[in-house]
C-alpha positions, 0 to 999 in steps of 0.5 A: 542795081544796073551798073551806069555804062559809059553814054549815061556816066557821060550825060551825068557829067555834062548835065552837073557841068551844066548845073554848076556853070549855071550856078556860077553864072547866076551868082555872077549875074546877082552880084553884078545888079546888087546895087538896083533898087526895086520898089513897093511896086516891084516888089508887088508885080514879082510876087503876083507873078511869082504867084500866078506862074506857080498856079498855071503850072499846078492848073495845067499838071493837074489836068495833063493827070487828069486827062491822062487818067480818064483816057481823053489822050489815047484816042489823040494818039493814032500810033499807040498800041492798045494794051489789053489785058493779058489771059488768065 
């Protein structure tokens, strides 16, 4: 196993900074609205778009693998080398 140097010990501290303070503040922001109330139809357009979000996601990762896979992206990208097949 590669021993961390000093540039990626210091991106893993500032990113769980980042992680930690964000957590604050998400706790913060939720305790600070506890009192609003949210309806049937809240309720309703949340989990709709909860639901939707989740599935454009999906729909647009699985054809980003797909296009990826049949090799729809290597013509796209001018500046990538081919790689053939080493001889044997």
């Amino acid at each position: 196993m590669r021993s961390l140097n000093l540039g990626q010990i210091a991106i893993i501290v500032v990113l769980i900074a980042l992680l930690v303070l964000t957590g604050f503040w998400a706790t913060s922001v939720w305790n600070a609205s506890a009192d609003a109330v949210m309806g049937k139809h809240g309720w309703i357009a949340l989990g709709l778009g909860t639901f939707f979000s989740l599935v454009i996601g999906c729909g647009l990762m699985a054809l980003m693998f797909f296009s990826n896979r049949s090799g729809h992206d290597d013509a796209a990208d001018p500046f990538r080398k081919s790689r053939e097949p080493p001889p044997e």
